[in-house]
C-alpha positions as a Markdown table, in Angstrom:
| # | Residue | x | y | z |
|---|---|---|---|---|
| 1 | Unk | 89.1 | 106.1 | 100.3 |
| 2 | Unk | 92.1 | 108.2 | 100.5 |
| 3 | Unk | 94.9 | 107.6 | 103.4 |
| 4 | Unk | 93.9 | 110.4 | 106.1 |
| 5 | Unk | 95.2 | 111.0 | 109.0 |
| 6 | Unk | 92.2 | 111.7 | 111.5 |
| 7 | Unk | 90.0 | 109.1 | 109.4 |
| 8 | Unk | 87.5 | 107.7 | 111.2 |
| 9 | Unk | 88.0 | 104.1 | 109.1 |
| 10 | Unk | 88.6 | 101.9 | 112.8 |
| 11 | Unk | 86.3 | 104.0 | 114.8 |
| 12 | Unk | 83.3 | 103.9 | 112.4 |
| 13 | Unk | 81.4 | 101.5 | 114.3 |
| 14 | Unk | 81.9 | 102.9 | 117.5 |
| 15 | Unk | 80.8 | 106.5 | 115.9 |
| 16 | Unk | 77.9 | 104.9 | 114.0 |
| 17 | Unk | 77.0 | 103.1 | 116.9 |
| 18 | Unk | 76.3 | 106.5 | 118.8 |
| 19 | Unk | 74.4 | 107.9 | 116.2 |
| 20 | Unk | 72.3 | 104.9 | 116.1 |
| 21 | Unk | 72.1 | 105.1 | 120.3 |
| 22 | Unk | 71.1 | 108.6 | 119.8 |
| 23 | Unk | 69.0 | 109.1 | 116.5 |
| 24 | Unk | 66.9 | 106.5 | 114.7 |
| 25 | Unk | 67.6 | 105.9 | 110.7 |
| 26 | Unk | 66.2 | 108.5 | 108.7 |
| 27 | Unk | 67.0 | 111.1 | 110.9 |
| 28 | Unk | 69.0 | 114.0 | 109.6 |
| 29 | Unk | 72.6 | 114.2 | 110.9 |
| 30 | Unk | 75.5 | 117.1 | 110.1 |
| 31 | Unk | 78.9 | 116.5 | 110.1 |
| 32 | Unk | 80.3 | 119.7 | 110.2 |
| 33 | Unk | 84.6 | 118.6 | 109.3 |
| 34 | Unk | 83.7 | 116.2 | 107.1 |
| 35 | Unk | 87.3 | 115.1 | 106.1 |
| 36 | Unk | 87.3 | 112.3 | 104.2 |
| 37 | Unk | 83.7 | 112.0 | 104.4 |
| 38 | Unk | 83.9 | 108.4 | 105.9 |
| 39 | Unk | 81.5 | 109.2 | 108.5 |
| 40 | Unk | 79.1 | 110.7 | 106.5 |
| 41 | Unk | 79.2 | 107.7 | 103.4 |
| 42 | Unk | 78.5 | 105.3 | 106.3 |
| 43 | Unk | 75.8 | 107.4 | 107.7 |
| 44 | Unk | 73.6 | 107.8 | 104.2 |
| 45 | Unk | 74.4 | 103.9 | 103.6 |
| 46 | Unk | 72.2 | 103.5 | 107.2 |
| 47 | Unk | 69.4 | 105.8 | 105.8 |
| 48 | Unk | 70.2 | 109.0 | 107.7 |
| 49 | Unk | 69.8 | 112.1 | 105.3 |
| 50 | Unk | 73.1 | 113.8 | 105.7 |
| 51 | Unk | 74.7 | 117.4 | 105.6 |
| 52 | Unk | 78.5 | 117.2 | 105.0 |
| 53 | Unk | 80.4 | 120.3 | 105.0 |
| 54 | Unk | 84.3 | 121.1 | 105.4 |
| 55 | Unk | 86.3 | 124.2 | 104.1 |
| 56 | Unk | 89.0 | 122.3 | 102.0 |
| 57 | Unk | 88.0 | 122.0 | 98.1 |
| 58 | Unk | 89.9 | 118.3 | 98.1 |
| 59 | Unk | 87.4 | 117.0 | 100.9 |
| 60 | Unk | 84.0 | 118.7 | 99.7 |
| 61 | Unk | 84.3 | 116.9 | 96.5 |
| 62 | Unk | 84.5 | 113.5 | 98.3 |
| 63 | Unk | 81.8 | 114.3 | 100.3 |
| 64 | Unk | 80.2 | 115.4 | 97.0 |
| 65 | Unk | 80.8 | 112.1 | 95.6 |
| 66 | Unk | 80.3 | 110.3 | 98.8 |
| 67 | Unk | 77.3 | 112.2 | 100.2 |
| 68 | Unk | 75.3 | 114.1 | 97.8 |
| 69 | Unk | 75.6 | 112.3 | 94.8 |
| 70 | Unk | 73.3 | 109.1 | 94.6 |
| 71 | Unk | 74.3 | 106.6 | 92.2 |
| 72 | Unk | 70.9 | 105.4 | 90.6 |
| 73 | Unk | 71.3 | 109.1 | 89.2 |
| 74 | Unk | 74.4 | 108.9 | 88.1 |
| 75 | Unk | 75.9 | 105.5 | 88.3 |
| 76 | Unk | 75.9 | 104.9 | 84.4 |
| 77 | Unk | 76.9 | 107.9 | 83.6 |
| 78 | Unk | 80.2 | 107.8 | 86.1 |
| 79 | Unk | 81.5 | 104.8 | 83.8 |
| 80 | Unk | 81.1 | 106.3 | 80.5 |
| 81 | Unk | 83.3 | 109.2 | 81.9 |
| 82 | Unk | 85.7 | 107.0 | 83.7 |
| 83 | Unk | 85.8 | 104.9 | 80.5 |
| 84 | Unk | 86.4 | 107.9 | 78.2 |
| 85 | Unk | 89.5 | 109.1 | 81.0 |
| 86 | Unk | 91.2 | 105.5 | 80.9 |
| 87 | Unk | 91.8 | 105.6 | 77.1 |
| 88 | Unk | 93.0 | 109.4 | 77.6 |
| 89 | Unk | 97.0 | 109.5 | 76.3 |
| 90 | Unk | 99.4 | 110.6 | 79.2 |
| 91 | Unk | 101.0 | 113.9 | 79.2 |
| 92 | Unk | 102.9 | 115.4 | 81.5 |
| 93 | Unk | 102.4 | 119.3 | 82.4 |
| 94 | Unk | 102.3 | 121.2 | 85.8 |
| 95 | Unk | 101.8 | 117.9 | 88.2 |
| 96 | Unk | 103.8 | 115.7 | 86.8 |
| 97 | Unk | 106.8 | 118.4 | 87.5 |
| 98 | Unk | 105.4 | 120.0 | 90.9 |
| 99 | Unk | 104.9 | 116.7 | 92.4 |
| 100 | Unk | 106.9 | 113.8 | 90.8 |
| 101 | Unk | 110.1 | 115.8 | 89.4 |
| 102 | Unk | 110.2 | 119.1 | 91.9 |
| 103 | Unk | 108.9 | 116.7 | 94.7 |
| 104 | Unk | 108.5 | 112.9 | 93.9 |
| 105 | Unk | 105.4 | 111.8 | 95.3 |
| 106 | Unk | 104.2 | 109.9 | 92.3 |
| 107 | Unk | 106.2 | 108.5 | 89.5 |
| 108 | Unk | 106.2 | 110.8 | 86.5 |
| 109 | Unk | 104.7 | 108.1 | 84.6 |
| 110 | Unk | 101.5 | 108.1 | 86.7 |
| 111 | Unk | 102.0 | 112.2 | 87.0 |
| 112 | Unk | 101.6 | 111.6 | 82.9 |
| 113 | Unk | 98.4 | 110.1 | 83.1 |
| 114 | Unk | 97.1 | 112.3 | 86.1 |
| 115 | Unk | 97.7 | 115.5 | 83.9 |
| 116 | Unk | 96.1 | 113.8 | 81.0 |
| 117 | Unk | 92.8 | 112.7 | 83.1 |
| 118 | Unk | 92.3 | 116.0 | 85.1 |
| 119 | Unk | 93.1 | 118.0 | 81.8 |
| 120 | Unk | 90.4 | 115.9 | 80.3 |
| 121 | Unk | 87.8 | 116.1 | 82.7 |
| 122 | Unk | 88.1 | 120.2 | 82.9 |
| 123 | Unk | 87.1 | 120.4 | 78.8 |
| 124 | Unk | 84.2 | 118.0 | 80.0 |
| 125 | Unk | 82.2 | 120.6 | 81.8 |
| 126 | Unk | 80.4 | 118.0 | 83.8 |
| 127 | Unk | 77.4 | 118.5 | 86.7 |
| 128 | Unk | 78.9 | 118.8 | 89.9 |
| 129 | Unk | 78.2 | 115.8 | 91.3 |
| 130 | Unk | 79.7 | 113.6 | 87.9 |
| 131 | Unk | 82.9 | 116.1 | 88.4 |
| 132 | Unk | 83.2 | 115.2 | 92.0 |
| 133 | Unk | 82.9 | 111.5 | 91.0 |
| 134 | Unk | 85.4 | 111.3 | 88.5 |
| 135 | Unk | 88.3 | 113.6 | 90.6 |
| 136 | Unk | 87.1 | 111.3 | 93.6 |
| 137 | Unk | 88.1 | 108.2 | 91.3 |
| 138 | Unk | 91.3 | 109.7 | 89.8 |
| 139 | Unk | 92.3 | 111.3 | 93.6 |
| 140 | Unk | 91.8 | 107.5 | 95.0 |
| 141 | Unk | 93.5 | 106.4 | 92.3 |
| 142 | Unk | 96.5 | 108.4 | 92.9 |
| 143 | Unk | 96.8 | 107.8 | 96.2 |
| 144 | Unk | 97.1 | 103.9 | 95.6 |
| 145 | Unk | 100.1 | 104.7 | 93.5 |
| 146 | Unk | 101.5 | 107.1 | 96.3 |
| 147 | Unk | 105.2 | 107.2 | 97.6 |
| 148 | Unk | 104.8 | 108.5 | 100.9 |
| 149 | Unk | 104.7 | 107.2 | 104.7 |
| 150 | Unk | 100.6 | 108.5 | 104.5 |
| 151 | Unk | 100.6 | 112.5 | 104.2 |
| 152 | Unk | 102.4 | 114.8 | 101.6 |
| 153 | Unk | 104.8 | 116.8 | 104.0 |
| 154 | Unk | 107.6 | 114.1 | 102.8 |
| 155 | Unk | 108.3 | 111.4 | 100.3 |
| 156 | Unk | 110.1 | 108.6 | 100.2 |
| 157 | Unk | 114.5 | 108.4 | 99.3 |
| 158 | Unk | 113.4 | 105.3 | 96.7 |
| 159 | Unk | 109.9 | 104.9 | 94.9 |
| 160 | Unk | 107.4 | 102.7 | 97.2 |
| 161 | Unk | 106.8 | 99.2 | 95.0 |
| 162 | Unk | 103.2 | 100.8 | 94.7 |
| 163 | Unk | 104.1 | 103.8 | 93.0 |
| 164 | Unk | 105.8 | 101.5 | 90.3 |
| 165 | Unk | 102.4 | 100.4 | 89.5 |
| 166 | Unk | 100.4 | 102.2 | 87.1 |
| 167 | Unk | 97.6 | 104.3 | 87.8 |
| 168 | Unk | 93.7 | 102.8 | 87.5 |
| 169 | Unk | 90.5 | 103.9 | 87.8 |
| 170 | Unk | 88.1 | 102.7 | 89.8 |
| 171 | Unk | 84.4 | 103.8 | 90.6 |
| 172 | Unk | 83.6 | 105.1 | 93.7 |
| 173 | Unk | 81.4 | 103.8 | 96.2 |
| 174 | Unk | 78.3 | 105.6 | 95.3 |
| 175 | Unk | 75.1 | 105.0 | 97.6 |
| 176 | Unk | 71.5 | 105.1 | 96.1 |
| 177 | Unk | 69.3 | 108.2 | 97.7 |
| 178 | Unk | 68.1 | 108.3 | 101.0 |
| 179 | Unk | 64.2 | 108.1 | 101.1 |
| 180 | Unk | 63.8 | 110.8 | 103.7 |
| 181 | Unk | 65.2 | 113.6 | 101.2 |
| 182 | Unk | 67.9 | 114.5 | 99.5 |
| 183 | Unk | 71.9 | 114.3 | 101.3 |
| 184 | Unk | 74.1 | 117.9 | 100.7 |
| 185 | Unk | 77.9 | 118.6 | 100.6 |
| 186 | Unk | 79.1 | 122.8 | 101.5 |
| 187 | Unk | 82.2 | 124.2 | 101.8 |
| 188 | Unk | 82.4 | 126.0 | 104.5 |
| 189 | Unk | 84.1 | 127.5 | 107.3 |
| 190 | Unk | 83.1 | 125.5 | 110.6 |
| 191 | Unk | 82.1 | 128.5 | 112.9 |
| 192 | Unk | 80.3 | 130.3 | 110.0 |
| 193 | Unk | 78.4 | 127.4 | 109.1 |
| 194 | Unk | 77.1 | 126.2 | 112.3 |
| 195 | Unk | 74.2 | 128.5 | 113.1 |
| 196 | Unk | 72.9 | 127.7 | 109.3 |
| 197 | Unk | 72.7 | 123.6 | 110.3 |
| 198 | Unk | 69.6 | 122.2 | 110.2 |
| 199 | Unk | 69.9 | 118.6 | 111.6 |
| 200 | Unk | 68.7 | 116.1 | 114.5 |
| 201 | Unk | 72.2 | 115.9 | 115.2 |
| 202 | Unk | 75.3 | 117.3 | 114.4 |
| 203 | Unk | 78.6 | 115.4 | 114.4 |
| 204 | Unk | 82.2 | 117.3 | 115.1 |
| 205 | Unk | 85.6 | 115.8 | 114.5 |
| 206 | Unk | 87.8 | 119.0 | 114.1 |
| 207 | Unk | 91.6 | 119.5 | 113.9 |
| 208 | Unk | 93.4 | 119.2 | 117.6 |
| 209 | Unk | 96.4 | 119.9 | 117.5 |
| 210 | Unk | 99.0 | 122.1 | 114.8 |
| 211 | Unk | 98.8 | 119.7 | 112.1 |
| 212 | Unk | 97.0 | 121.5 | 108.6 |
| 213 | Unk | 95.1 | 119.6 | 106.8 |
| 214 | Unk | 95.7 | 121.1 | 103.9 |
| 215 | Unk | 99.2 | 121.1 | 104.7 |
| 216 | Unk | 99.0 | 117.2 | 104.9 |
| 217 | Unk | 97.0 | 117.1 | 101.6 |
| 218 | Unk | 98.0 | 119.9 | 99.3 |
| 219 | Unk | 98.5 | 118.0 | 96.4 |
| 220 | Unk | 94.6 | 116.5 | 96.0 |
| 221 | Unk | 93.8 | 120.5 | 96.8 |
| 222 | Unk | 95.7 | 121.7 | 93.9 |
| 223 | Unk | 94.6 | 118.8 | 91.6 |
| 224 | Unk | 90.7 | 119.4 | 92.3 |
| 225 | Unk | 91.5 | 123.1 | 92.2 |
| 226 | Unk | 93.4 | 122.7 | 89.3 |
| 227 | Unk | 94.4 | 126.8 | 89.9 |
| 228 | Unk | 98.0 | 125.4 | 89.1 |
| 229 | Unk | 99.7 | 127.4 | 92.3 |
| 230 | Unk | 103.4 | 128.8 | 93.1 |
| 231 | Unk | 104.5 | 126.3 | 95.4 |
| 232 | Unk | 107.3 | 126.5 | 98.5 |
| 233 | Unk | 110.0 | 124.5 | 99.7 |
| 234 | Unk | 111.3 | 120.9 | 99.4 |
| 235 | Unk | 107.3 | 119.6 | 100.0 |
| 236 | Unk | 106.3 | 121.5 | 97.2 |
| 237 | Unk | 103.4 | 122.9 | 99.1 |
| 238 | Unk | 100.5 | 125.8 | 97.2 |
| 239 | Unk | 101.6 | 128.9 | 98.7 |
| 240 | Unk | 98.7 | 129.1 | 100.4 |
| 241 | Unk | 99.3 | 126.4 | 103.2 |
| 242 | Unk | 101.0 | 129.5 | 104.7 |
| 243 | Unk | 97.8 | 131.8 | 105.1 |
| 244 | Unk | 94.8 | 129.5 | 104.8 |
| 245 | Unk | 95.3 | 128.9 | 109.1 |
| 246 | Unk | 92.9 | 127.2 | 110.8 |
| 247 | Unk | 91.7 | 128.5 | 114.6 |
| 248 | Unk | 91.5 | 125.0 | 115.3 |
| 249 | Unk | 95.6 | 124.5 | 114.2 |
| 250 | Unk | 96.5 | 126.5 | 117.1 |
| 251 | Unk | 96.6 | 125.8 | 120.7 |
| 252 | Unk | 95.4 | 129.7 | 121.4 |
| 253 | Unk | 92.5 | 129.4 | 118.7 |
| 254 | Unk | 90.8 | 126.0 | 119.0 |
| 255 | Unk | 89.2 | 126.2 | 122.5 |
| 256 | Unk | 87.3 | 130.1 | 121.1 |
| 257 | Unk | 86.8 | 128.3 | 117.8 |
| 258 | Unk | 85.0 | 125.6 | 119.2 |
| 259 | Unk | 83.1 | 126.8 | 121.9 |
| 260 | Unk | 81.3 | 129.3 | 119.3 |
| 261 | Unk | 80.6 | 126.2 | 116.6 |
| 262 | Unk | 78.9 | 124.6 | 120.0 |
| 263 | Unk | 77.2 | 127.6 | 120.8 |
| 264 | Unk | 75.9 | 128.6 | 117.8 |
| 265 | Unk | 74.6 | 125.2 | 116.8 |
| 266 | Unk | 70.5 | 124.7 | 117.2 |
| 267 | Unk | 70.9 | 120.7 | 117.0 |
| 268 | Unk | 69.4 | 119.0 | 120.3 |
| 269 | Unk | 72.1 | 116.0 | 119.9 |
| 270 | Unk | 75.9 | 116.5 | 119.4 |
| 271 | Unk | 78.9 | 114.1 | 119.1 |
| 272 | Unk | 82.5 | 114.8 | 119.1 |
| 273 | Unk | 85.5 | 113.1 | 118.7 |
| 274 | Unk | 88.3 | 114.1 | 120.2 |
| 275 | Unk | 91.7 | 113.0 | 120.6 |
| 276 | Unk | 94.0 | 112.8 | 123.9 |
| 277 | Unk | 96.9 | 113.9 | 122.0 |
| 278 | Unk | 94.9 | 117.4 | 121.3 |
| 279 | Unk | 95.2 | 121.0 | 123.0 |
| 280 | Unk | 92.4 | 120.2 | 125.0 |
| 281 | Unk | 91.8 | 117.6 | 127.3 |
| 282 | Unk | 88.5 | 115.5 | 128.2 |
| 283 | Unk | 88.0 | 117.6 | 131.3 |
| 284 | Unk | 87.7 | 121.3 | 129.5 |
| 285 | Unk | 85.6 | 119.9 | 126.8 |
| 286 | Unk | 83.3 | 117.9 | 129.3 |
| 287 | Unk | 82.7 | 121.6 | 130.7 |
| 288 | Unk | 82.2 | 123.7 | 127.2 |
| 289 | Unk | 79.5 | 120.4 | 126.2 |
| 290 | Unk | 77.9 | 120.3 | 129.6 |
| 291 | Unk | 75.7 | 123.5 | 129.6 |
| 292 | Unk | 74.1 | 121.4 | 126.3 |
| 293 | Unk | 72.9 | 119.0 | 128.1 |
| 294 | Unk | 73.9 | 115.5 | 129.4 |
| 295 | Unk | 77.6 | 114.4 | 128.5 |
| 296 | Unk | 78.9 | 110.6 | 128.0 |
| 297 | Unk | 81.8 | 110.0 | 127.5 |
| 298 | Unk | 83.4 | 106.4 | 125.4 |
| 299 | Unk | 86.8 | 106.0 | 125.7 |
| 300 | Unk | 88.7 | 103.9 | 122.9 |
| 301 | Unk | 92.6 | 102.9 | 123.0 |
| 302 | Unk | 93.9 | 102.9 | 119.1 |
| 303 | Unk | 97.6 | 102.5 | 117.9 |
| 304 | Unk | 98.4 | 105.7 | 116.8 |
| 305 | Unk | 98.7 | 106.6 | 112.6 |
| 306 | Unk | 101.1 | 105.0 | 110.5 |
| 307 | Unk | 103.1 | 107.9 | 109.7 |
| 308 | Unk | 104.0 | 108.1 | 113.9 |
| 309 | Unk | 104.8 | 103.6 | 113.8 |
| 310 | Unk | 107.1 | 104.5 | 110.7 |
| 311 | Unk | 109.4 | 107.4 | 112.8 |
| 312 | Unk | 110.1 | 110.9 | 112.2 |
| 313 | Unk | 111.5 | 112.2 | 108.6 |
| 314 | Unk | 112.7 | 115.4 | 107.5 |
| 315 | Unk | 111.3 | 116.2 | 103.9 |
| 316 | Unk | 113.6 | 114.6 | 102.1 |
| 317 | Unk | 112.7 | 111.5 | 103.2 |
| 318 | Unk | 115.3 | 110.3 | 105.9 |
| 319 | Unk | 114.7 | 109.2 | 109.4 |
| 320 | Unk | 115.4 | 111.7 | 111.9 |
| 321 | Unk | 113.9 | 110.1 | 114.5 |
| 322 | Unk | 111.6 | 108.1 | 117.0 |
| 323 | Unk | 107.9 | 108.9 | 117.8 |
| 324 | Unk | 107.4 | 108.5 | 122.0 |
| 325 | Unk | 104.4 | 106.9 | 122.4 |
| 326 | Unk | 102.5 | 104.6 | 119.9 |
| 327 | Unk | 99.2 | 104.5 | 121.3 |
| 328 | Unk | 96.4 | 107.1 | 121.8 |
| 329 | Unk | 93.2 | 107.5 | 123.6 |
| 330 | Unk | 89.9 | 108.6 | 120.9 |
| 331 | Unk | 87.4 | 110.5 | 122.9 |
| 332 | Unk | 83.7 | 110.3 | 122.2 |
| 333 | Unk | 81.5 | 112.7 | 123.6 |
| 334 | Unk | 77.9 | 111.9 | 123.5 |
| 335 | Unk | 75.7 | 115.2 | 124.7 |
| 336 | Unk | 71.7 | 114.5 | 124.5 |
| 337 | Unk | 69.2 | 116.1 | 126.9 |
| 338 | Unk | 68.9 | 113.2 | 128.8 |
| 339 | Unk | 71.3 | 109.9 | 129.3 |
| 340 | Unk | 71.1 | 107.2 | 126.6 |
| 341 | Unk | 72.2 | 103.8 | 126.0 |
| 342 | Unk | 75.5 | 103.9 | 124.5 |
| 343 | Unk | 76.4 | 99.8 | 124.2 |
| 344 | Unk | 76.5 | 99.7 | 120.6 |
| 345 | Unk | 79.4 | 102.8 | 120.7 |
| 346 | Unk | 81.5 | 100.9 | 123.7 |
């Protein structure tokens, strides 16, 4: 999967492990900022039917190649697309110059040979789900060949040895259908979405602090949405990093913003992570959870994301600086109606 900041890659077996304390397989769980959609792929793999939803267009169609697409539907098919994409001739067009020439995230040879694929796959007019699976493969594929420090707010002064490489294609993950019923991906606003969830539990993980997403990831939201945007500044960034805001971006917003996803959401179980670096600390959020019921709360020390071990750099790529700490604490809070068990989350 792609490099994420906020990934839930070295926590996944502590957050697994409180599902698993809380809900037995086959249950239905929501995650609700599905990201990446990490948690929810490792989720269906244990044989929970699973809704993941998130408002960015990039991470809906991993969790629609992740989550709702189930590969003894459309395993065979994914390779003959991938196979058509691989012998597709490179050309460069609008990525190639917005993000390896304009910015130089990728080297134009691989911008070549994204233009080509993603060209190639919008004459295709496939299902949803195949789509998802091939931009999933050629957005993974990208991000291998990459020359940042892990988000695309800066590049690097010389090409990273992996983005000398050339680009390949490689199948996603894909998981075979859950027996209990069929696994969904939305796109959706948080708050709007939560009084729609239907689910034994519902999992949060939402922004904490000011970093944007989609201001860390514009470039796989412009090459799912292919719209082809004006861009801004030495980033290159779609012009609508500047109005797309989240409430949960801003230390005014988030605690409103979450407080009404809590209290809208019908689900008698709830788990959140949370971050001690956020805007708000474990004691508020023991208060919004407790009038849901029974709170735990795991505690788990993590080196903080590559991006902060590496330093500071201005957009063009220089050092301007020293991160001050390089370890975090990841909160997860556990709210059920009554205590639980929680040793395989510890």
């Amino acid at each position: 999967m792609i490099k994420y900041i906020g990934s839930k890659r070295a926590l996944l077996g502590h957050v697994t492990g409180a599902v698993r304390d809380v809900l037995p397989a086959g249950g239905r769980v929501c995650d609700l900022f599905s990201g990446t959609a990490r948690v929810g792929h490792a989720m269906k793999a244990q044989g929970y039917r699973v809704w993941s939803n998130d408002h960015n267009a990039y991470a809906h169609t991993l969790a629609t190649a992740y989550v709702q697409a189930d590969r003894d539907i459309w395993l065979e098919r994914a390779e003959a697309v991938l196979a058509e994409l691989r012998q597709v001739r490179p050309q460069a067009g609008w990525f190639t110059k917005a993000f390896c020439e304009d910015a130089r995230y990728f080297h134009p040879d691989n911008g070549a040979r994204i233009d080509a694929m993603r060209d190639r796959i919008e004459t295709l007019a496939l299902e949803p789900e195949l789509e998802a699976i091939a931009l999933v493969s050629l957005m993974e594929a990208a991000d291998r060949v990459d020359s940042t420090a892990g988000v695309q707010m800066a590049y690097m002064k010389t090409w990273a040895a992996r983005a000398l490489k050339p680009l390949e294609l490689r199948l996603p993950e894909l998981l075979p259908g859950v027996t209990t019923g069929p696994c969904v991906a939305t796109q959706g606003d948080a708050v709007d979405m939560a009084a729609q969830v239907e689910a034994d539990l519902v999992y949060l993980d939402p922004p904490y602090n000011q970093h944007s997403y989609l201001g860390n990831y514009h470039c796989w939201e412009s090459l799912v949405l292919w719209d082809k945007p004006e861009t801004y500044g030495i980033a290159n960034k779609r012009v609508d990093v500047r109005t797309r805001k989240s409430a949960f971006n801003s230390r005014r917003g988030i605690g409103p913003a979450l407080q009404s996803v809590i209290d809208r959401l019908k689900a008698p179980n709830l788990i959140v992570s949370f971050n001690d670096e956020g805007y708000l600390d474990r004691e508020t959020l023991v208060q919004m959870l407790g009038a849901r019921g029974h709170v735990q709360v795991v505690e788990i020390a993590r080196p903080r994301y590559v991006g902060a071990r590496i330093g500071i750099h201005n957009p063009k790529g220089e050092k301007v600086g020293a991160v001050g700490r390089l370890r975090n604490v990841e909160y997860l809070f556990v709210v059920t109606d009554r205590p639980v068990d929680l040793a395989a989350a510890a």
